[in-house]
Backbone as numpy.savetxt, mean C-alpha at the origin, in Angstrom:
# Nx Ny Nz CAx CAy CAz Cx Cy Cz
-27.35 -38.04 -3.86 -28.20 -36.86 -3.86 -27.30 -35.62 -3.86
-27.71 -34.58 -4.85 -26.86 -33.50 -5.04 -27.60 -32.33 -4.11
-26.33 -31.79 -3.58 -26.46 -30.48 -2.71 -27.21 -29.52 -3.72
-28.72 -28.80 -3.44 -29.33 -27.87 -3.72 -28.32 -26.27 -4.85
-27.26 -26.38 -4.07 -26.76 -25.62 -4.35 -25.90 -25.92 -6.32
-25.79 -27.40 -6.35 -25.06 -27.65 -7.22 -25.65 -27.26 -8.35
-26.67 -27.10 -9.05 -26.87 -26.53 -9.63 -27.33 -25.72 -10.15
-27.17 -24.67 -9.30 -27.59 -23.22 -9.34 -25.92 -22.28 -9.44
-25.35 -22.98 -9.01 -23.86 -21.62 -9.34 -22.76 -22.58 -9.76
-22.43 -21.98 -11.07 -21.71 -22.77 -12.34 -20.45 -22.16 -12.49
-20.08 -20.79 -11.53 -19.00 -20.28 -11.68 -18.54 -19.68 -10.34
-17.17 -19.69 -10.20 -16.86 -18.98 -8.54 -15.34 -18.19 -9.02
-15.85 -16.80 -8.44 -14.08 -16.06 -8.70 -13.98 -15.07 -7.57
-12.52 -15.61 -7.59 -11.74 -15.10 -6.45 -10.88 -14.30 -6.53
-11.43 -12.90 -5.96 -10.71 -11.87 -6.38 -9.60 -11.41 -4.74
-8.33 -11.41 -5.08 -7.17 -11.64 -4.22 -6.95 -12.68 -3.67
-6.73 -13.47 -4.64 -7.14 -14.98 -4.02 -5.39 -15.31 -3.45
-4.64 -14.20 -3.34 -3.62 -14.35 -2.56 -3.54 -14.44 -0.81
-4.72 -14.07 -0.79 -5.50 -14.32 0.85 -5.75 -15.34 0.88
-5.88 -16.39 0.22 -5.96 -17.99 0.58 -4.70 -18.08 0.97
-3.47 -17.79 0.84 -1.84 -17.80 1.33 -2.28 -17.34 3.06
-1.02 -18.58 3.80 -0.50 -17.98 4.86 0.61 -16.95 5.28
0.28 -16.12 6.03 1.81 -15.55 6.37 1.95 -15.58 7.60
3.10 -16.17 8.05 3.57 -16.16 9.63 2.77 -17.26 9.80
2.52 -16.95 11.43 1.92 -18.47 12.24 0.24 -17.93 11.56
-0.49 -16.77 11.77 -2.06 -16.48 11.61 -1.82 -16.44 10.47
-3.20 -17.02 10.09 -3.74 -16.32 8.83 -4.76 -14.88 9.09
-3.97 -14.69 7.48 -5.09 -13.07 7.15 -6.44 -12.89 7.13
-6.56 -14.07 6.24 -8.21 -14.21 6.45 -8.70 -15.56 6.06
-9.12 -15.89 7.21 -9.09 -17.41 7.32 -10.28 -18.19 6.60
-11.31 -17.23 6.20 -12.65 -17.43 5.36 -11.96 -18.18 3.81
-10.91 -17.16 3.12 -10.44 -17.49 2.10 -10.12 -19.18 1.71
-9.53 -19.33 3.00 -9.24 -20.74 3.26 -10.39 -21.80 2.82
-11.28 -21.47 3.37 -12.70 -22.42 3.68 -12.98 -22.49 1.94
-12.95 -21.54 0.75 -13.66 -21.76 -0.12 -13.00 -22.98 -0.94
-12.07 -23.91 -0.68 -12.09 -24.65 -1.68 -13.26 -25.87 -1.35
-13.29 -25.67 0.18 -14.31 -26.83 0.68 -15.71 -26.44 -0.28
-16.08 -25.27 -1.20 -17.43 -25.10 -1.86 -17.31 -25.98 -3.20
-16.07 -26.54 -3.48 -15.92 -27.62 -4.69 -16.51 -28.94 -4.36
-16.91 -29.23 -3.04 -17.42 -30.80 -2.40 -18.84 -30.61 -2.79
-19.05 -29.11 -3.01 -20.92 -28.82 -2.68 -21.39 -28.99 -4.49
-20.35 -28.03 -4.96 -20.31 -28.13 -6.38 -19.03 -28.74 -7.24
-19.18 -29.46 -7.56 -17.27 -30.14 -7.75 -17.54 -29.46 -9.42
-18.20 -29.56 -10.16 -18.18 -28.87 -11.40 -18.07 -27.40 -11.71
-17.48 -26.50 -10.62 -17.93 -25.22 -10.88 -16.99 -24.38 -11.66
-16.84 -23.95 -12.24 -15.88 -22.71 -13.04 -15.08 -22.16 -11.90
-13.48 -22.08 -12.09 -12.95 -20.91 -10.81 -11.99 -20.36 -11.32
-12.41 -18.67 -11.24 -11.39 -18.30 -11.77 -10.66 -17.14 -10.20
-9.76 -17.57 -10.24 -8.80 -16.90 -9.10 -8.31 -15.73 -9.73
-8.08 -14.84 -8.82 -7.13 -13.50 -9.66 -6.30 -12.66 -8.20
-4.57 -12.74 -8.70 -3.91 -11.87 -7.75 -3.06 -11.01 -8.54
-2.51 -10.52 -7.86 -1.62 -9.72 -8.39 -0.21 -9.87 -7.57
-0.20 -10.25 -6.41 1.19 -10.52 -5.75 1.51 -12.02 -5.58
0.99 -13.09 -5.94 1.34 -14.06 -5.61 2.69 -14.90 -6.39
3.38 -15.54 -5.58 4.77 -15.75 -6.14 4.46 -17.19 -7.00
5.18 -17.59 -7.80 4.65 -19.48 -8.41 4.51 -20.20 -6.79
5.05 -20.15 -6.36 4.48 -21.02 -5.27 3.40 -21.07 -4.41
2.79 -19.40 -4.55 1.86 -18.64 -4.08 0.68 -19.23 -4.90
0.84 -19.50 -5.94 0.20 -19.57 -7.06 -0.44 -21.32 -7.20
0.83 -22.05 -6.72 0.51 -23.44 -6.82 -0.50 -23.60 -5.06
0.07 -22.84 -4.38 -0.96 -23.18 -3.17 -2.35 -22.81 -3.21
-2.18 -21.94 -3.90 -3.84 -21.25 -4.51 -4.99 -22.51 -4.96
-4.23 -22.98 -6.67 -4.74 -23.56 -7.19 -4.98 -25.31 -6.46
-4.17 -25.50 -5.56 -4.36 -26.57 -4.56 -5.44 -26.04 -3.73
-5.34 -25.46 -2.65 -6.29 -25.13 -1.87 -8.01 -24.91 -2.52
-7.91 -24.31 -3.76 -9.28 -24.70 -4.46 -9.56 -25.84 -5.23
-8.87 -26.59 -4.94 -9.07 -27.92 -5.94 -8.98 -27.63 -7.56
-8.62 -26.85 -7.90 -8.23 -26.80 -9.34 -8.10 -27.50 -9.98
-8.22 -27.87 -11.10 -7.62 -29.20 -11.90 -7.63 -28.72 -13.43
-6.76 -28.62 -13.71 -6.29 -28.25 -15.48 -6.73 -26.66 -15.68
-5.47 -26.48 -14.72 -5.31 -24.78 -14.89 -4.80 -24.38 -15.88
-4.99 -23.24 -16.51 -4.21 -22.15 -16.92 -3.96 -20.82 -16.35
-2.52 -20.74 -16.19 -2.33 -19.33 -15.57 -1.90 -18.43 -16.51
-2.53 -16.99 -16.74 -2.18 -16.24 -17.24 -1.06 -15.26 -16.38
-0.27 -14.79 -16.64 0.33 -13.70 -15.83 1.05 -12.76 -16.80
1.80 -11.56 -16.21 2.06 -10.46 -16.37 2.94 -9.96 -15.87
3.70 -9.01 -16.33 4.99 -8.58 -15.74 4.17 -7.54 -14.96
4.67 -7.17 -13.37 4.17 -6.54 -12.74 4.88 -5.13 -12.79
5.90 -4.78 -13.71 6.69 -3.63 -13.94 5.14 -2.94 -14.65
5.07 -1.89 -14.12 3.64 -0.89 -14.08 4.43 0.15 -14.52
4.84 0.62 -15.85 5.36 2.56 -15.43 4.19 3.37 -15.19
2.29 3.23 -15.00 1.94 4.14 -14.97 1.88 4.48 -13.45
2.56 3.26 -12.63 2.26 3.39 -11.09 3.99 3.59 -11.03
3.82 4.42 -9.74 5.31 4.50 -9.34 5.25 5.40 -7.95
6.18 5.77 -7.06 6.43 5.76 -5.69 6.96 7.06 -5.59
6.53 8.22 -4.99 7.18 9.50 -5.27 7.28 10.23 -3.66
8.52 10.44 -3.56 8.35 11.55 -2.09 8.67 13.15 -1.65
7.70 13.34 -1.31 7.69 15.15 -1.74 7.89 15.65 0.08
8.48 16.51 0.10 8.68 17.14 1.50 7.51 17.33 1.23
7.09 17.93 2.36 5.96 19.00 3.02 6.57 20.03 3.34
6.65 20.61 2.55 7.19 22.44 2.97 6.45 23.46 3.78
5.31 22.89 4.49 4.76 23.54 5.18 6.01 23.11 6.75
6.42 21.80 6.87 6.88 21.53 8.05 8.32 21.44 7.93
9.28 21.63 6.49 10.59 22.27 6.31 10.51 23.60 6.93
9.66 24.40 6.36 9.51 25.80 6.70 9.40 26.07 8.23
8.78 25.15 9.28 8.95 25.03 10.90 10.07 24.72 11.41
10.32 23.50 10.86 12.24 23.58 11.26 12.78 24.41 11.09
13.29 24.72 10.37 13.76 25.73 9.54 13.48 26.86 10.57
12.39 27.45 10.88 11.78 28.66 11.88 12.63 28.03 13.09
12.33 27.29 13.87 13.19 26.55 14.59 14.12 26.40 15.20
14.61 26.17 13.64 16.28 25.61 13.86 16.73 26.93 14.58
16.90 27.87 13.29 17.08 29.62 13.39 16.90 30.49 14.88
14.97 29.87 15.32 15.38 30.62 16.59 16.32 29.67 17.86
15.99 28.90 17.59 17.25 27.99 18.80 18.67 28.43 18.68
18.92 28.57 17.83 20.63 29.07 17.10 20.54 30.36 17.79
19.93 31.17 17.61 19.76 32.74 18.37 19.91 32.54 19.77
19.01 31.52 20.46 18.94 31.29 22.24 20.00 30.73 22.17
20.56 30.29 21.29 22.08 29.39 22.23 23.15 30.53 21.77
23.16 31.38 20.88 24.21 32.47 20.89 23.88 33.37 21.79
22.92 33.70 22.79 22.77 34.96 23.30 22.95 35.84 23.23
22.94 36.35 22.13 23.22 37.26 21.68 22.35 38.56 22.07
23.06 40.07 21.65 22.49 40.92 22.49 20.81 41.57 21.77
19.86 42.02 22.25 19.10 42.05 21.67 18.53 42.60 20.41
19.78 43.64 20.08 19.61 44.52 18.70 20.09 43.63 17.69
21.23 42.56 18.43 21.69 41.21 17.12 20.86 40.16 16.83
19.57 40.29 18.10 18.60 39.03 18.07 17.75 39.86 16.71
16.68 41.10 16.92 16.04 41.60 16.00 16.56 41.86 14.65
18.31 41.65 14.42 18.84 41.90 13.21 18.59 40.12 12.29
19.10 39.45 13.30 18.76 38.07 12.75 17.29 37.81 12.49
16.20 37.77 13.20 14.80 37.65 13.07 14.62 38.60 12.26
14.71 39.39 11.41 14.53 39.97 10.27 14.87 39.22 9.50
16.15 39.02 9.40 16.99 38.20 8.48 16.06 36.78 8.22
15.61 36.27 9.00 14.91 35.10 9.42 13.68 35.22 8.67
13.15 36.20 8.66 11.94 36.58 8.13 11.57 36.84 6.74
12.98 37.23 6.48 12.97 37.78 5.03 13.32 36.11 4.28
13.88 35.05 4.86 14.24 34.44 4.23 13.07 33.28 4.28
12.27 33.09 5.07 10.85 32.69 5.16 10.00 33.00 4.34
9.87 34.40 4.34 8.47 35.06 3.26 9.28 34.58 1.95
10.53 34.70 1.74 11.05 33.95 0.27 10.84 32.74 -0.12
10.93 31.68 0.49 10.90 30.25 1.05 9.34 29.78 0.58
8.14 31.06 1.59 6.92 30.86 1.20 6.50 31.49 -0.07
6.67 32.52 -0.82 6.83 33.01 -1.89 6.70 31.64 -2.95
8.00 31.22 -2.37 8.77 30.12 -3.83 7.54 28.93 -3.65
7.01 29.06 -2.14 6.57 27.52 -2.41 4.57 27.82 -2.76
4.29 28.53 -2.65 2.72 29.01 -3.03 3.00 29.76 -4.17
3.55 30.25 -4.73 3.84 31.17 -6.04 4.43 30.89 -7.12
5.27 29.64 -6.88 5.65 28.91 -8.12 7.01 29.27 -8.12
């Protein structure tokens, strides 16, 4: 007698099916695991898996863990130029150091107070430039 279910769903896809993989002692998500047991309910069903990080071995545990049988794997070089990794200061929080640095340098010279207001000008002028360059282009 066939499970109710068997023939009503003719296809099953698994999208990050790199979450069927363990890492470390836990698993990530341990549900992933459970779906090859839905091949006992339907052993005829279509499966199509899809990752993007999984290594060949990643790949053979996949297609094991769902019971697979007469795979084809398509794959792809994962070299992407339209994705790529970029790091930009925040010149809002250069510009605080920077304020910072300058007045600490002043408290540790002690300097006298007509040399403190000559520097904090100086300080100032080179700030409003700083912000200039970075909101103004």
């Amino acid at each position: 007698m066939s499970h109710p279910l068997a023939n009503r769903i003719t296809n099953m896809v698994v999208d990050e099916a790199h979450c069927i993989l363990s890492w470390g002692a836990s698993e990530f998500r341990p549900a992933y695991k459970k779906l090859g047991m839905l091949r006992a309910v339907v052993p005829n069903v279509k499966v199509l898996a899809l990752t993007a990080t999984a290594t060949l071995k990643g790949q053979e545990e996949i297609i094991s863990s769902l019971h697979m049988h007469d795979t084809k794997v398509i794959s792809a070089s994962p070299d992407r130029t339209n994705v790529f990794l970029e790091v930009k200061r925040d010149p809002f929080k250069w510009v605080m150091k920077q304020l910072l640095w300058k007045r600490w340098q002043l408290l540790k010279k002690q300097e006298t107070p007509n040399q403190n207001v000559n520097a904090c000008r100086k300080l100032a002028a080179s700030l409003r430039q700083a912000c200039d360059r970075l909101f103004n282009g």
